[in-house]
C-alpha positions as CSV (number, residue, x, y, z in Angstrom):
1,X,95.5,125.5,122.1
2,X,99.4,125.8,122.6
3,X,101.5,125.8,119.4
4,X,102.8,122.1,120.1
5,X,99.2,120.9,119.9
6,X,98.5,122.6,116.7
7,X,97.7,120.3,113.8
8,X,100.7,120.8,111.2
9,X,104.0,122.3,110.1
10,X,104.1,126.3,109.7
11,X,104.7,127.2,106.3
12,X,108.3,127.1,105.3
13,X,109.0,124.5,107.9
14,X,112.2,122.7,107.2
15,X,111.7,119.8,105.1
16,X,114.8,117.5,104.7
17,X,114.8,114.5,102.4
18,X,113.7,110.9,104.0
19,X,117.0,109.7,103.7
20,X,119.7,112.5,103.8
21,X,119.4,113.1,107.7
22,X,119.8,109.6,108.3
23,X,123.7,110.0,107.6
24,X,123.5,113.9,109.0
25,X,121.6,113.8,112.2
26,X,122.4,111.8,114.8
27,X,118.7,111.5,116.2
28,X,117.6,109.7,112.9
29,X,120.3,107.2,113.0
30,X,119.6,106.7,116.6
31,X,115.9,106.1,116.4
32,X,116.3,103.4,113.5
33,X,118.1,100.9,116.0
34,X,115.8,102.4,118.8
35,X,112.7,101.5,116.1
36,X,114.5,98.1,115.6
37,X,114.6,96.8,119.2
38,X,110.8,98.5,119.8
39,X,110.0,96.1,116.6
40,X,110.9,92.9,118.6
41,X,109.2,91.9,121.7
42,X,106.0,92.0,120.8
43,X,105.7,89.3,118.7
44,X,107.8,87.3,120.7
45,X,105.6,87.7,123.6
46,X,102.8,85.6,121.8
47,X,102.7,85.4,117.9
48,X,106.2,84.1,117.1
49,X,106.2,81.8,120.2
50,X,102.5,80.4,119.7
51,X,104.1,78.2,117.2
52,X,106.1,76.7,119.7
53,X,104.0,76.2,122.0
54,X,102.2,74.6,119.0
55,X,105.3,71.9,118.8
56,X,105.2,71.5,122.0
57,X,101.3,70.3,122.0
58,X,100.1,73.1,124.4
59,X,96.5,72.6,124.1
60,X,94.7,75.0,121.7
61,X,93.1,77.0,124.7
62,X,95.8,77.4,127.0
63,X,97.2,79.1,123.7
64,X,94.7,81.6,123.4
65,X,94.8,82.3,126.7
66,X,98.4,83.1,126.5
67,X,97.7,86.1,123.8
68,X,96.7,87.6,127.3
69,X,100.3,87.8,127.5
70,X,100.6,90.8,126.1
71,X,98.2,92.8,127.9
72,X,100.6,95.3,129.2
73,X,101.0,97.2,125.7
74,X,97.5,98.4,126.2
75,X,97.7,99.4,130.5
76,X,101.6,100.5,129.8
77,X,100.0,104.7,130.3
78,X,99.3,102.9,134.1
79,X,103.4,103.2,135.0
80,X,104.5,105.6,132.1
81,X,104.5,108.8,134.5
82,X,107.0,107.4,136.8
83,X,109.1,106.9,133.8
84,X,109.0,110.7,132.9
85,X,109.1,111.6,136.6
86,X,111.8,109.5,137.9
87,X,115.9,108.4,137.1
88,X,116.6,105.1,136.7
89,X,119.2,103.9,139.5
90,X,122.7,103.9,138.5
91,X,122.1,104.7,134.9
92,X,120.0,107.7,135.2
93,X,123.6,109.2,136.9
94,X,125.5,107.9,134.3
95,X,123.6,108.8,130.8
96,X,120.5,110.7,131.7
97,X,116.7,109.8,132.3
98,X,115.5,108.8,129.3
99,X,118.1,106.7,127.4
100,X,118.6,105.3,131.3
101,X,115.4,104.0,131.1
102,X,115.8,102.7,127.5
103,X,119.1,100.6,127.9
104,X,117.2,99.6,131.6
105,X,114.1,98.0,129.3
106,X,116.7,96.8,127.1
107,X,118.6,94.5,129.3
108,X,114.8,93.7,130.7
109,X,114.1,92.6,127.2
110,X,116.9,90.4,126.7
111,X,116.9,89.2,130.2
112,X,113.5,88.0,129.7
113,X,113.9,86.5,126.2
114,X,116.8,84.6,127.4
115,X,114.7,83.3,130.0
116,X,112.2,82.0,127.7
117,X,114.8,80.7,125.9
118,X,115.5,78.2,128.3
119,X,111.9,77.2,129.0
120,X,110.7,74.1,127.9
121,X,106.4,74.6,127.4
122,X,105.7,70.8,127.2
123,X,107.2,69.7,130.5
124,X,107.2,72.9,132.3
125,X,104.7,75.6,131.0
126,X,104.8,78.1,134.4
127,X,108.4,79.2,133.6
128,X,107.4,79.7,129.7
129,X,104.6,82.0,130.8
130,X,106.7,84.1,133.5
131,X,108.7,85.0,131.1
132,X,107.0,85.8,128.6
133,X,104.5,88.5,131.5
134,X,108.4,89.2,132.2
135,X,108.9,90.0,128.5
136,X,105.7,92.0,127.9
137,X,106.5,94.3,130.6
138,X,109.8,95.2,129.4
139,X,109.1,95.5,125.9
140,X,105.8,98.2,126.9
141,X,108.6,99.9,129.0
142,X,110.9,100.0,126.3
143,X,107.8,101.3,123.8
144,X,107.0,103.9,126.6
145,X,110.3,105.4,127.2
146,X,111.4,105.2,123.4
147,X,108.2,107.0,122.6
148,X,109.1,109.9,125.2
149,X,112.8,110.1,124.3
150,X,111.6,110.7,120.4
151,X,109.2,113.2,120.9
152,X,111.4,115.2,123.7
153,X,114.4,115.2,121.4
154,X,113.2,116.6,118.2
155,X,110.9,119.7,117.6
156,X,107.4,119.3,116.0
157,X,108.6,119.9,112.4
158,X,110.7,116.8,112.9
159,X,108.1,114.8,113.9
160,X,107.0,113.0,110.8
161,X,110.8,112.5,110.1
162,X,111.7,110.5,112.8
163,X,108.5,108.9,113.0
164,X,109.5,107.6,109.7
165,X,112.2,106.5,110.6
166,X,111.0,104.9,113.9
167,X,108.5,103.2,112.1
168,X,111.1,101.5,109.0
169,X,113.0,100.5,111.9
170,X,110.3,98.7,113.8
171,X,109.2,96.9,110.5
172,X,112.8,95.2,110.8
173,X,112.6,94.3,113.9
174,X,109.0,92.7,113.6
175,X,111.0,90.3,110.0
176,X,113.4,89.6,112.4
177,X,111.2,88.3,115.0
178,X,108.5,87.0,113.1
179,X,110.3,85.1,109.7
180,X,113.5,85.2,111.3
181,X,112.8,83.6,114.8
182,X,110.7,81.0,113.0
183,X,113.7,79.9,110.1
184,X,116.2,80.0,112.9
185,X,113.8,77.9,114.9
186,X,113.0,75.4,112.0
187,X,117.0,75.3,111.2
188,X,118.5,75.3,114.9
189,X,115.7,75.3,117.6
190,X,113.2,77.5,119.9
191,X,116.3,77.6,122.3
192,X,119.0,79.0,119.7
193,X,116.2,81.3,118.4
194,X,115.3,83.0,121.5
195,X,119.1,83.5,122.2
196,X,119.6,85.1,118.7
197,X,116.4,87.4,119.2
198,X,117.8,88.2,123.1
199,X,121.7,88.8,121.2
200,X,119.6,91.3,118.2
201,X,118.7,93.4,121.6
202,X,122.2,94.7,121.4
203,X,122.0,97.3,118.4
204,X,118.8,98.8,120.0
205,X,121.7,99.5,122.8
206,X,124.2,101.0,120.7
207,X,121.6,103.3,119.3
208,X,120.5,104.5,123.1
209,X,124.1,105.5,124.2
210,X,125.0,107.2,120.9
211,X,121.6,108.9,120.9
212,X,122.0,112.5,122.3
213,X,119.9,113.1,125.9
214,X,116.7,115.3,125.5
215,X,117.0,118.6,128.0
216,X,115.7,117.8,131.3
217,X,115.0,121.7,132.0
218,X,111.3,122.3,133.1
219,X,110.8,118.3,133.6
220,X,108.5,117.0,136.0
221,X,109.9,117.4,139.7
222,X,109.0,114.2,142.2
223,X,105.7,114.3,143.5
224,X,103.0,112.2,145.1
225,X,101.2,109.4,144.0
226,X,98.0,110.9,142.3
227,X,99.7,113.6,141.1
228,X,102.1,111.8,139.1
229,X,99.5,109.9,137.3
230,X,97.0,112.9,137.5
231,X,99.5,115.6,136.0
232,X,99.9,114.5,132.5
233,X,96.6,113.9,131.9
234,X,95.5,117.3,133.7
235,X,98.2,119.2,131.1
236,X,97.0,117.1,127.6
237,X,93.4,118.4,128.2
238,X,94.4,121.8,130.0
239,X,96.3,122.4,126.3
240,X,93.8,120.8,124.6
241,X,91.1,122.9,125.6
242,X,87.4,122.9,124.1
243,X,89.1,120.1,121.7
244,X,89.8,117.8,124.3
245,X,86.9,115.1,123.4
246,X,86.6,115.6,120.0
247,X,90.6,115.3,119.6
248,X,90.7,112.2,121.9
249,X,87.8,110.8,120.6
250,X,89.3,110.7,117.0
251,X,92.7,109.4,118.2
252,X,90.5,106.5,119.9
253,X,88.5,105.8,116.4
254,X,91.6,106.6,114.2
255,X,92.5,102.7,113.8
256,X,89.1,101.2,114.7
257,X,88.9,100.1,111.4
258,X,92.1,98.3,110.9
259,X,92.0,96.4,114.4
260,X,88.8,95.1,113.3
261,X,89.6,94.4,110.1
262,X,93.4,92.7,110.9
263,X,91.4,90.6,113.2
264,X,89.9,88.4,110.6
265,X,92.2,88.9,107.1
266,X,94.3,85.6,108.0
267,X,90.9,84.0,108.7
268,X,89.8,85.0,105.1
269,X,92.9,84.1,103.5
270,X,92.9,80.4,104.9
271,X,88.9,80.2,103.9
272,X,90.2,80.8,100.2
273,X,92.1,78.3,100.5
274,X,95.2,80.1,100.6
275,X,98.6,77.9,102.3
276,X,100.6,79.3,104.9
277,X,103.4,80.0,102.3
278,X,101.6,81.9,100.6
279,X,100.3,83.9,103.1
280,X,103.9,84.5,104.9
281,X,105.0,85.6,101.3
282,X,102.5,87.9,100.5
283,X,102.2,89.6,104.1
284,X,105.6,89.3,105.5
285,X,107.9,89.6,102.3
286,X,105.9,91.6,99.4
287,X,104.3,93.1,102.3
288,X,106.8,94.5,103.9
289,X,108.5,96.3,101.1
290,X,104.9,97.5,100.3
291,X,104.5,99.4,104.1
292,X,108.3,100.9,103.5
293,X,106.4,102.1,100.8
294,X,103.3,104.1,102.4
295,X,105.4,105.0,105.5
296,X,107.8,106.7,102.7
297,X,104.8,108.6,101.3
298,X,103.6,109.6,104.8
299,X,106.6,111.3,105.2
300,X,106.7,113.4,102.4
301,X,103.2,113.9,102.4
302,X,102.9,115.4,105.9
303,X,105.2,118.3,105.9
304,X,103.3,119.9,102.4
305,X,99.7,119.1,102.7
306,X,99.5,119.8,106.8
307,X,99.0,117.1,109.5
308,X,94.8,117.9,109.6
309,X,94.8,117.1,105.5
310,X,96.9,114.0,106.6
311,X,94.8,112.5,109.0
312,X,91.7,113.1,106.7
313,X,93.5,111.1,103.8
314,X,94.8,108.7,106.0
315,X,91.3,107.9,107.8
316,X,89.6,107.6,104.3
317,X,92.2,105.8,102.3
318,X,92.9,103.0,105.3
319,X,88.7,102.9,106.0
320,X,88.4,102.5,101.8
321,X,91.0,99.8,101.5
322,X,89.4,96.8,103.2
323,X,87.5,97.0,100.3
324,X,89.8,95.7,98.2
325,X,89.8,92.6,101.1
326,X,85.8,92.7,100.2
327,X,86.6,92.2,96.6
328,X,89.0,89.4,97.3
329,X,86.4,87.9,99.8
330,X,83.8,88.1,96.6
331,X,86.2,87.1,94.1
332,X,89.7,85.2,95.2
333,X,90.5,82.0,95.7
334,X,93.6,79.8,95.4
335,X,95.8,79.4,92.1
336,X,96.8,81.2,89.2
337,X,95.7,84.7,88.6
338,X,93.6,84.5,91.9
339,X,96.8,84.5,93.7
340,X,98.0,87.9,91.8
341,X,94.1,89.1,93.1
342,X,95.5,88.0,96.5
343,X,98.6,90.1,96.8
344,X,97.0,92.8,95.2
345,X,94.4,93.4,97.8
346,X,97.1,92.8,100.7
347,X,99.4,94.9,98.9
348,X,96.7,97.6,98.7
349,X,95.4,97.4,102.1
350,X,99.1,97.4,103.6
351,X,100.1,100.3,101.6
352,X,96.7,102.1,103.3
353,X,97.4,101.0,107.0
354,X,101.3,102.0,106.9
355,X,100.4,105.5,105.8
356,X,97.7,106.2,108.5
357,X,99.7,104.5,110.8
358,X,102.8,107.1,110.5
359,X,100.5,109.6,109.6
360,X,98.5,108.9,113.6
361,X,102.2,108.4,114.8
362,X,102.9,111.9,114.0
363,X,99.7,113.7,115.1
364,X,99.8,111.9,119.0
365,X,103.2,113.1,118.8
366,X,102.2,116.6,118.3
367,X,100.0,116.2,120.9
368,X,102.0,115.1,123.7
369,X,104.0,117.9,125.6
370,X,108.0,117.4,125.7
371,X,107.8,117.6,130.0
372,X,105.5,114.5,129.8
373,X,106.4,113.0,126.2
374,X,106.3,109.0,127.9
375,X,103.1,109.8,129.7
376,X,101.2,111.3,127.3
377,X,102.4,109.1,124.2
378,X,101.9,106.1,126.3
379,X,98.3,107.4,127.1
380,X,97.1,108.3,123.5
381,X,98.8,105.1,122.0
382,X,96.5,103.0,124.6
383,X,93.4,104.9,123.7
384,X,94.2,103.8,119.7
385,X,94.0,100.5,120.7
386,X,91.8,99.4,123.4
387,X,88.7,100.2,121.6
388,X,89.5,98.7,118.0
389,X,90.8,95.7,120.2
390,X,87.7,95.2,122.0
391,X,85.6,95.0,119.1
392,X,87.5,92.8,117.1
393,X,86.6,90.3,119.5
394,X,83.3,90.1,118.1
395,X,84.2,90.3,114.6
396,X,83.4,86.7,114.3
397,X,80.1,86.5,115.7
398,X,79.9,89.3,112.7
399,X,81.3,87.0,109.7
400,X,79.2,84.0,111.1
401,X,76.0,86.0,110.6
402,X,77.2,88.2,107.3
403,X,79.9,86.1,105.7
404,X,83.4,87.8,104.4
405,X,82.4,90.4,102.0
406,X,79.8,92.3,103.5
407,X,82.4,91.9,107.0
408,X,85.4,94.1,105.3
409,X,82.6,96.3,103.4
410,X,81.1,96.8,107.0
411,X,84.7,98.0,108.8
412,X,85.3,100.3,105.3
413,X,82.0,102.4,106.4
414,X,83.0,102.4,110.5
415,X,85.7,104.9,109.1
416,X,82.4,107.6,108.0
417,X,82.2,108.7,111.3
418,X,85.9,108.8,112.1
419,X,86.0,110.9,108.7
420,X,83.6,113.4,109.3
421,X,84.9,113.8,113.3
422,X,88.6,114.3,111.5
423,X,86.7,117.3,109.5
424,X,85.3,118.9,112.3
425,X,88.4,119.1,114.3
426,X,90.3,120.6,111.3
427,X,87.3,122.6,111.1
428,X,87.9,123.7,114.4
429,X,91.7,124.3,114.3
430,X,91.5,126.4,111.5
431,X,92.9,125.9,108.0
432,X,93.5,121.9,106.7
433,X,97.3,122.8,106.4
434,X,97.0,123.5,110.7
């Protein structure tokens, strides 16, 4: 395979401190705000707003039917090749393709939450929903040509760095749309809310015209249909080679685990008897100083033990620490020390999924070429999901026939097989370090 697909940094690769490039290179600063406005639409599309609609007594299955809302994060690879491909009118003239694109999916984003804004779901539920389809398109946009712009911008020894980076900014932006939108709701309304989350767009902006344009030598020229979609795809296996299904195959099982897993932790929590308080305080607050906390460690792990050691560690330590949600399943319950029982398994399994998540960041990175950076990413990110998200829909025919404990015991082991495929492609690509 070609060097940019190699697992890991060369020896001697430059390793900079987490926090000194943040005031010395201008890409770190940028992708922080870039991170920040990634953070936000997502949970706006559905989570945040589902306790509106809530309020507004939507009826229980029209709101699960609205978590459809945000299918276009998982088909965004379907439009991400015209985004490497093709300027964006006006402002691809003006600052360049990619942060074009960005500020373009910006103004999308805060177009669309503005218009949701000014919905009203009890009387009027059409316009809510519009929106919101309006609003998941733009934020996947914005995911797709952020994505791109960070991985043609910086070389591979960077990588871990500014996916760092990326990711501690998109952890603020998720507090400020999940505990932020709902205390502004509770203290001013869904309207005034909205409008605040649309105005919080504007730093995301900042950070694309300060952000320096990637080289657009040896890009994609325009070309047909097929081949726009085809190419990308045709040049991650072409450099892939003989690794092609085994590589793709552990990018798609990578996260398995954890989708399944996420899919019934606040189920379990509730069933112990746990209030919604508690829960926002241990996952949202004490949680997310606890992620900071493994994406930190990702980043200083990846640049001295190899990105193939990485993944390995990553795959067994975020597999192994749903059994800590096992033991709370087999031993928690509400008050007292139980609650100190309760944030200690959420702390541990947080601390698990933040440090495979940067540490998967970094390897798809890796993997996608700089002439198709939006394509590629877009591609590989959509793979991680789809899978783990399809099979958390039946996790709760699972817990109805197993209960709890055996559940999050069962979704430890489904990360054997994603352990032992990690080993054979580092097997394969040489040494662990890459």
């Amino acid at each position: 395979m070609a060097d940019s697909v190699r697992a890991g940094a060369p020896a001697g690769a430059d390793r900079p401190g987490l926090f000194t490039p943040l005031f010395t290179d201008i890409r770190v600063a940028a992708v922080l705000g870039l991170g920040f406005a990634q953070g936000m639409p997502f949970l706006l599309v559905y989570a945040t707003q589902s306790a509106w609609l809530s309020e507004a007594k939507v009826p229980l299955a029209t709101i699960g039917l609205m978590s459809e809302l945000t299918i276009a994060y998982k088909f965004k690879f379907l439009w991400a090749p015209f985004l490497d491909r093709y300027d964006p009118p006006l402002l691809g003239r003006l600052i360049g393709r990619r942060r074009g694109w960005i500020v373009a999916a910006q103004i999308a984003v805060a177009a669309a939450l503005a218009g949701v804004a000014f919905g009203d779901p009890a009387h009027w539920l059409a316009w809510t929903v519009a929106f919101s389809l309006a609003l998941g398109v733009a934020g996947a946009t914005q995911d797709i040509v952020v994505d791109g712009w960070r991985i043609a911008v910086a070389p591979v020894e960077r990588q871990a760095l500014m996916s760092s980076w990326a990711e501690i900014g998109y952890r603020c932006g998720n507090l400020a749309a999940g505990a932020g939108a709902l205390y502004l709701a509770d203290a001013y309304g869904w309207r005034a809310a909205y409008l605040c989350m649309a105005a919080l767009m504007a730093p995301g902006t900042v950070a694309a015209l300060m952000a320096p344009e990637p080289s657009t030598e040896g890009q994609p020229s325009r070309a047909g249909l097929v081949e726009t979609i085809w190419a990308p795809i045709r040049d991650l296996i072409g450099r892939l080679g003989p690794l092609a299904v085994p590589v793709l195959l552990l990018v798609a099982g990578f996260r398995m685990p954890g989708y399944v897993s996420s899919a019934m932790a606040i189920p379990l929590f509730k069933h112990l008897g746990y209030s919604n308080t508690d829960i926002a305080t241990v996952t949202k607050l004490f949680g997310f100083w606890i992620a900071l906390g493994g994406t930190f460690l990702a980043s200083a792990i990846i640049p001295r033990i190899g990105m193939m050691a990485s993944l390995l560690f990553g795959t067994v330590a975020a597999s192994a620490s749903h059994l800590s949600l096992a033991y709370l399943a087999w031993h928690g319950g509400h008050g007292g020390a139980a609650f100190w029982t309760f944030a200690m398994s959420v702390g541990i399994d947080g601390f698990a999924y933040a440090f495979a998540s940067i540490v998967l960041i970094t390897y798809m990175s890796r993997l996608a070429d700089s002439q198709h950076a939006a394509s590629q990413y877009a591609l590989l990110t959509s793979l991680c999901a789809l899978p783990g998200s399809l099979l958390a829909g039946l996790s709760g025919f699972v817990i109805e026939a197993t209960g709890f404990p055996l559940f999050f015991v069962g979704t430890s082991l489904i990360g054997l097989p994603v352990a032992a495929l990690c080993l054979y492609v580092a097997h394969r690509h040489g040494p662990m370090e890459g």
